[in-house]
KENUSE-568173 format. One record per residue (C-alpha): residue in three letters; x, y, z. Coordinates in steps of 0.05 Angstrom, whole numbers, plus 32768, in hexadecimal, padded with zeros to 4 digits. Layout:
BEGIN
ALAXYZ...
***
This chain:
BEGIN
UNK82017F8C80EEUNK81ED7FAD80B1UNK81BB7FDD80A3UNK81847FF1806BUNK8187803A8073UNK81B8803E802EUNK818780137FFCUNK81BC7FFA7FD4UNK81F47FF38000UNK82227FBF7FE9UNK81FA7FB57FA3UNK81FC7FF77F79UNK82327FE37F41UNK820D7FCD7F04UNK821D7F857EFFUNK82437F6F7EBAUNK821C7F417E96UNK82067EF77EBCUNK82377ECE7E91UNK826F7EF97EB0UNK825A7F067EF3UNK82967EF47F20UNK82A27EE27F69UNK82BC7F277F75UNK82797F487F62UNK826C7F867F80UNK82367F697FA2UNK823D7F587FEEUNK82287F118004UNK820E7F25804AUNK820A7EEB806EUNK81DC7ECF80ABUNK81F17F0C80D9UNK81C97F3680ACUNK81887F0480C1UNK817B7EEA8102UNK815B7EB780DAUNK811D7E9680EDUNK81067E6080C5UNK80C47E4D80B3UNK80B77E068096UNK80967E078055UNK807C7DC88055UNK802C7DC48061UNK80067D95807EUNK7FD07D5F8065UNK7F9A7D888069UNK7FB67DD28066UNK7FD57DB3801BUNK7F8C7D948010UNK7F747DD9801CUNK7FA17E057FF9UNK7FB17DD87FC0UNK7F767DF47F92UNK7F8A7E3A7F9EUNK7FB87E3C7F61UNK7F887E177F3AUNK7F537E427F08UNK7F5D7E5D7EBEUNK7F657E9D7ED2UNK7FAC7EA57ECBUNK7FB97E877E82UNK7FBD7EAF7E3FUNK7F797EDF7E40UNK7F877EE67E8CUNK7F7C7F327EA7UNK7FC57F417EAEUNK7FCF7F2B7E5BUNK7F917F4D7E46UNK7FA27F9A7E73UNK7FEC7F997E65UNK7FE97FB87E2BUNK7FC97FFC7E51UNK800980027E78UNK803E80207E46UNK8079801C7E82UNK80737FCF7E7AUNK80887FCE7E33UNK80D37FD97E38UNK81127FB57E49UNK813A7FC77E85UNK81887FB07E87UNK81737F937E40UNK81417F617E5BUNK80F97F6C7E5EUNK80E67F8B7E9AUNK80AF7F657ED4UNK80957F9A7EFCUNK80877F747F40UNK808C7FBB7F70UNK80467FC77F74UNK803A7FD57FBBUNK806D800B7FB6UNK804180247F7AUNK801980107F43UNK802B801F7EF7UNK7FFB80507ECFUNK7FCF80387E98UNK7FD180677E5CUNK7F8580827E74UNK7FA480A37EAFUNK7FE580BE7E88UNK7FB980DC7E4BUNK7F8A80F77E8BUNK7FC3811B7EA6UNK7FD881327E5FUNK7F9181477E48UNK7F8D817B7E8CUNK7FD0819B7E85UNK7FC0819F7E34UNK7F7D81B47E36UNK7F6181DD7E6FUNK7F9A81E17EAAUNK7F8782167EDDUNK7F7382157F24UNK7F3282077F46UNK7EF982227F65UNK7F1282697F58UNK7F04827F7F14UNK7EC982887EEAUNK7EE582877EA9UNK7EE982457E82UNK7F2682237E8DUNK7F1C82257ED9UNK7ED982087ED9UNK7EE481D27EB4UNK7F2681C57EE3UNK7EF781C77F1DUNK7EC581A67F03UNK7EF381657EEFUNK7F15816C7F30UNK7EDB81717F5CUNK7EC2812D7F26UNK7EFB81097F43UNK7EEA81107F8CUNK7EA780FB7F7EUNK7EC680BC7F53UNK7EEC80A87F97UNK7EB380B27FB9UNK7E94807E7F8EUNK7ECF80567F91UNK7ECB80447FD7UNK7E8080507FE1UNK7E8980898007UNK7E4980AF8016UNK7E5180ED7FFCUNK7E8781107FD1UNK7E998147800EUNK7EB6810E8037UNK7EEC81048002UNK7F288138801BUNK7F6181377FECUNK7FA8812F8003UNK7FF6812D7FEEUNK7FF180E17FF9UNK7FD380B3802AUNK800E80C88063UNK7FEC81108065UNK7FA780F58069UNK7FBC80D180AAUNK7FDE810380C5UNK7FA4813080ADUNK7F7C810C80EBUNK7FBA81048115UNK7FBA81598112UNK7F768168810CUNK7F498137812DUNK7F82811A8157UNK7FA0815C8177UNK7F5681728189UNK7F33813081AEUNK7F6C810981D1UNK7F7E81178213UNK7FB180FC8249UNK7FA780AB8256UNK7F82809D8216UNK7F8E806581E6UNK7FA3805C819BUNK7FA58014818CUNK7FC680078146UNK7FF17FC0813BUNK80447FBB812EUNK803A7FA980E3UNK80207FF280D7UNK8045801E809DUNK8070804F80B9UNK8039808C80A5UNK7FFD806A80D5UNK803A80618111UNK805D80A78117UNK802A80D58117UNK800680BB8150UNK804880B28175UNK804F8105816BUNK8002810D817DUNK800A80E081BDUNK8049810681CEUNK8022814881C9UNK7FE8813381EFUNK7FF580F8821EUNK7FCA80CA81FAUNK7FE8807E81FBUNK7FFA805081C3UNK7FF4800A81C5UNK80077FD6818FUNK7FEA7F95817DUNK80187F5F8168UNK80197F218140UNK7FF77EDE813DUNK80267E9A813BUNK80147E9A80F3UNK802A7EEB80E5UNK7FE87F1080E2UNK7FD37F478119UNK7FB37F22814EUNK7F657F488149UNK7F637F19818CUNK7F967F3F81B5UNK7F717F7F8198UNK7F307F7781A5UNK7F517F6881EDUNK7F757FAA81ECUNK7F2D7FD481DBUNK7F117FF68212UNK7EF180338227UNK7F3480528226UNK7F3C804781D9UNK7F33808081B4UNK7F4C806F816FUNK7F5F8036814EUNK7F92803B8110UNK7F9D7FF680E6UNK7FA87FF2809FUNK7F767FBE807BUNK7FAE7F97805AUNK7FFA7F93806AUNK80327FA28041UNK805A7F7A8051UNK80337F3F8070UNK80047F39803CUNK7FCF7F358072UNK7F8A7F458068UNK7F607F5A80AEUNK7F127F5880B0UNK7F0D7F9B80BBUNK7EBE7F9F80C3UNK7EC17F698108UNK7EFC7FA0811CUNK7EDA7FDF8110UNK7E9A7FCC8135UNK7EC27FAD8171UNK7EE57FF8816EUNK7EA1801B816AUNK7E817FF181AAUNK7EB0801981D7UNK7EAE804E81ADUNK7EF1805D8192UNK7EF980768149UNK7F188049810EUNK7F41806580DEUNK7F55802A80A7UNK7F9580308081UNK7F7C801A8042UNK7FC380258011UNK7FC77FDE8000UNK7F717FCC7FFEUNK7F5980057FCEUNK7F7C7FF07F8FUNK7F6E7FAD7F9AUNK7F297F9C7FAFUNK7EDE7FB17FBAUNK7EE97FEA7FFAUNK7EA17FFC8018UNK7EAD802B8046UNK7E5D80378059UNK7E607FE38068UNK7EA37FEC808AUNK7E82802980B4UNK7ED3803F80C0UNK7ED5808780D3UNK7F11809480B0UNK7F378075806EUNK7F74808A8042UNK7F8380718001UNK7FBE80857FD1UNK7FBA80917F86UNK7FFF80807F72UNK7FF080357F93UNK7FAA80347F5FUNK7FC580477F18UNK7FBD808B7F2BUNK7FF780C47F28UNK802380D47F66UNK801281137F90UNK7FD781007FAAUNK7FAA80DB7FDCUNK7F6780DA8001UNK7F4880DD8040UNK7F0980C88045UNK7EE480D88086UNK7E9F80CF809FUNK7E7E81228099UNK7E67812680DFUNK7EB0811D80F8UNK7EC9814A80BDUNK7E9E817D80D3UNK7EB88181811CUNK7F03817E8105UNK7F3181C08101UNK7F5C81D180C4UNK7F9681B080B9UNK7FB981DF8096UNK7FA98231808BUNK7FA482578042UNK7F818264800BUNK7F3A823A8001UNK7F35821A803EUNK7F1D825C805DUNK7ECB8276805CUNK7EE982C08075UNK7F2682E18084UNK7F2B831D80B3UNK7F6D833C80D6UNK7F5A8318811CUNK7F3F82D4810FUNK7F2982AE80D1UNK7EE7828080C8UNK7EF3824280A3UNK7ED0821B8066UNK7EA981E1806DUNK7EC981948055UNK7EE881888028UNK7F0781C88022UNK7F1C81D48067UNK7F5081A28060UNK7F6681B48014UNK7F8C81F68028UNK7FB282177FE8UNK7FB781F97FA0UNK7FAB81B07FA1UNK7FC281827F74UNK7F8C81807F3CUNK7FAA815F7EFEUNK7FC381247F36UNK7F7781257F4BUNK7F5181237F05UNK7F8F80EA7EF4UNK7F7980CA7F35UNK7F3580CB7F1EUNK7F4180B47ED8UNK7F6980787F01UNK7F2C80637F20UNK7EFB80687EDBUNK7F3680327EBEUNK7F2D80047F05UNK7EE4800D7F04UNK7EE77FF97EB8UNK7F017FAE7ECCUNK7EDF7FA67F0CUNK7F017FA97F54UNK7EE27F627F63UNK7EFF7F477F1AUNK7F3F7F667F34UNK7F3A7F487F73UNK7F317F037F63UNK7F657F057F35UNK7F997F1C7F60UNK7F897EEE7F91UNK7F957EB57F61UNK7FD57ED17F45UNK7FE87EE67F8CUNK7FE67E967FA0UNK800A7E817F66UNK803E7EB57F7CUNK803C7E9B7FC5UNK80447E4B7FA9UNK80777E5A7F82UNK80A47E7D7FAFUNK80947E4F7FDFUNK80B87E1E7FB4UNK80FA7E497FB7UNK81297E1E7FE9UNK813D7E4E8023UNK810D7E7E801AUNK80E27E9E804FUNK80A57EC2803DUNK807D7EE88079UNK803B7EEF8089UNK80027EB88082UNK7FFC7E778054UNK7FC07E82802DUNK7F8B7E4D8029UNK7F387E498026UNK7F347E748064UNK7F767E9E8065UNK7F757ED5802DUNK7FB67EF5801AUNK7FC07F2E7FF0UNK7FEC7F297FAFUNK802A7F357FCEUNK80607F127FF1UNK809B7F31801DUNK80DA7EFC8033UNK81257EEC8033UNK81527EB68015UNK81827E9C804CUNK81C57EB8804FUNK81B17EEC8014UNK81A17F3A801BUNK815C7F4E7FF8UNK81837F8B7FE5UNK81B57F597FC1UNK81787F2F7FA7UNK814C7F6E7F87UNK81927F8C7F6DUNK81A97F4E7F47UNK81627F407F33UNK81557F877F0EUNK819B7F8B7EF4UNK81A37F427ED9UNK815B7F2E7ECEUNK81337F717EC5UNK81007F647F03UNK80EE7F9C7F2DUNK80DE7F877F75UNK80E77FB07FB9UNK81157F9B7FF2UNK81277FC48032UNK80F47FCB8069UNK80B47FE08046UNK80AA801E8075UNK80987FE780AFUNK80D87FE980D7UNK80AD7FD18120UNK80977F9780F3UNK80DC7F7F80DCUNK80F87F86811CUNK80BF7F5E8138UNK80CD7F248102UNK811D7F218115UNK812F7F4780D9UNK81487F8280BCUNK81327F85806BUNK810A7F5A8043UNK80FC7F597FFAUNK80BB7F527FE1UNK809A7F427FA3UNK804E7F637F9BUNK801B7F5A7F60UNK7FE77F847F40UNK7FB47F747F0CUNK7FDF7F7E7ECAUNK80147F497EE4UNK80057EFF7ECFUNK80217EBD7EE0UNK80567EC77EABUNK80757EFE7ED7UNK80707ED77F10UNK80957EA17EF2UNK80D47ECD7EDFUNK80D57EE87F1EUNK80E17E9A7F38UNK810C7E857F06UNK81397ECB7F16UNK81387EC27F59UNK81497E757F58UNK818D7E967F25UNK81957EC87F63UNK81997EA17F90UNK81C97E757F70UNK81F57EA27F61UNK81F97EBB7FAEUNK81FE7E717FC4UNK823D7E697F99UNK82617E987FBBUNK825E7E5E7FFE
***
């Protein structure tokens, strides 16, 4: 029984070159024990072929196609790794950074670094004033209301646990329930498993559908007057699922529980309304949006804002400080204690201006089209397994797609691809350990798209893996 806790276990030598590659590489074929393996058959019906058939079909992924024409913003895409050209197909881990956001970053530590909301003099105020731009530009972004529900964070993990320790700590009580699913990320699972430790509240999970989707049946079942919060993320990871989050939300607000929507993998990749959503709470991550590492968001409606206690104590989150007892600022800036990270936020919002520039719906509907080309193509791949839904007319998956090759590792498969064939894809567990468990499993590699890949990418990726897998095989 192996494990994935070592990343590269069994496949850290650099490989010699293909031509030489020898049965005695230092890569470890680990067989069928690895994977209870569960196979799914990849042939489609009649009319599940009639309907997906077209979904490959459309001009937009020839020369001129998004990914061809924004390439060129990305400077980390220009360069050869292991002396091939490098495909960078690791975007749900995070997203590359167009030059906009790099010369953003550049421009603030350059031209007027300092810190915010405390100085007068020049430099400060135009810091503040470009930070405080950028939480209006998210705002924007996702249609918030207002700029003061925007609360800036390390990354999306603190946003949640922001609520888990805040809001969390202060209104659950003994016997009630948090409903979230087994395909969450790891960051919307453990906090509430401390928080329901600490005050006796319950969490339940949702599973999955026959066809590897959380079953919005079985929760819908599970809301009751007990349900106090609901935690789901708005597309999955690893699944590629994509969950109509407005029919959720309002079935959570009829017995008046509060939503908060993990939206990691949505942000950077379609239109997010969160006024039409009517969530209560939403995180987001830069680093997943073109935006620099560091730093995250919580957006949160202001009424519930308002009622929350700090998260953490120090400098600016404070109105006054006396000996005995302090009184506290008003959101945002109750829950931005100390220094926060301000060149990460004006690159955040620089991030956005580039997105904005192309059009979240243009990016959208792109992705979606190179995502099914993606999911065809792998499909093709004898042995291969991919999780989560089939797309078709009426089942939308994001650009990504998580599986396993029989009788390979998809540590072995992501090592030999980057070191013989320059692709960068993820493999391990994806931070959704419940998830794997619940699909037999223990890793998976997975291959995820954003809007500067294009088909061409997509079709080295098969045409390594196809070499991969051969050379694995020949080791029978």
């Amino acid at each position: 029984m192996i494990t994935t806790t070592t990343p590269m276990e069994g496949a850290i030598l650099k490989l010699p070159c293909l031509r030489s590659v020898s049965r005695n590489s230092n890569f470890t074929n680990r067989s069928s024990n690895s994977f209870p393996w569960r196979y799914r058959r990849l042939h489609i019906s009649a009319s599940a072929a009639s309907a997906s058939a077209p979904l490959v079909e459309g001009p937009k992924l020839g020369p001129g196609s998004l990914g061809h024409i924004t390439r060129s913003d990305f400077p980390i895409l220009h360069q050869e790794i292991n002396g091939l050209k490098l495909v960078y197909l690791d975007n749900a881990a995070t997203s590359q950074k167009p030059t906009a956001v790099i010369k953003a970053l550049q421009n603030y530590y350059e031209a007027y670094n300092s810190n915010v909301h405390r100085g007068i003099h020049y430099l400060s105020a135009k810091a503040t004033d470009e930070y405080e731009s950028a939480r209006q530009k998210v705002a924007n972004f996702i249609h918030a209301a207002e700029a003061r529900e925007i609360i800036f964070t390390r990354n999306a993990t603190e946003a949640i646990n922001l609520v888990a320790y805040s809001w969390g700590l202060s209104n659950l009580k003994p016997g009630d329930e948090i409903i979230t699913t087994i395909a969450e990320h790891h960051s919307a699972i453990v906090p509430w498993q401390i928080v329901a430790q600490k005050t006796g509240a319950v969490l339940r999970f949702v599973n999955l559908t026959e066809d590897e989707v959380p079953d919005v049946g079985q929760l819908r079942d599970f809301l009751s007057r007990s349900t106090k919060l609901l935690v789901m993320h708005h597309v999955s990871n690893m699944l590629a699922s994509v969950l109509p989050m407005d029919e959720v939300i309002s079935w959570a607000h009829d017995v008046g529980a509060k939503v908060l929507v993990d939206a990691c993998q949505s942000v950077p990749h379609m239109v997010v309304d969160v006024k039409n959503l009517d969530t209560d709470f939403l995180v987001g991550s830069s680093h997943k949006m073109c935006g620099p590492t560091g730093i995250g968001f919580l957006y949160g409606k202001s009424e519930i804002l308002s009622g929350m206690p700090p998260f953490l104590g120090g400098g600016e989150m404070i109105a006054d400080v006396y000996l005995d007892h302090s009184t506290y600022a008003e959101p945002p800036s109750r829950f931005e204690a100390g220094t926060p990270a301000i060149g990460e936020a004006i690159g955040l919002g620089a991030a956005i201006d580039y997105l904005s520039e192309i059009g979240m719906q243009q990016i959208h509907d792109y992705e979606m089209e190179l995502g099914n080309y993606l999911y065809d193509r792998l499909s093709s791949v004898s042995d291969i397994r991919i999780y989560g839904p089939a797309p078709s007319r009426t089942v939308k998956r994001a650009a990504l797609c998580s599986f396993n090759v029989k009788d390979v590792h998809p540590t072995d498969i992501a090592t030999f691809l980057d070191q013989q064939h320059g692709v960068a894809i993820r493999s391990g567990h994806h931070c959704a350990q419940p998830l794997h468990r619940h699909l037999g499993i223990s890793a998976s590699a997975r291959a995820s798209l954003h809007f500067y890949n294009t088909k061409d990418d997509v079709d080295r990726f098969i045409d390594a893996l196809k070499d991969t897998i051969n050379f694995f095989t020949s080791f029978k």
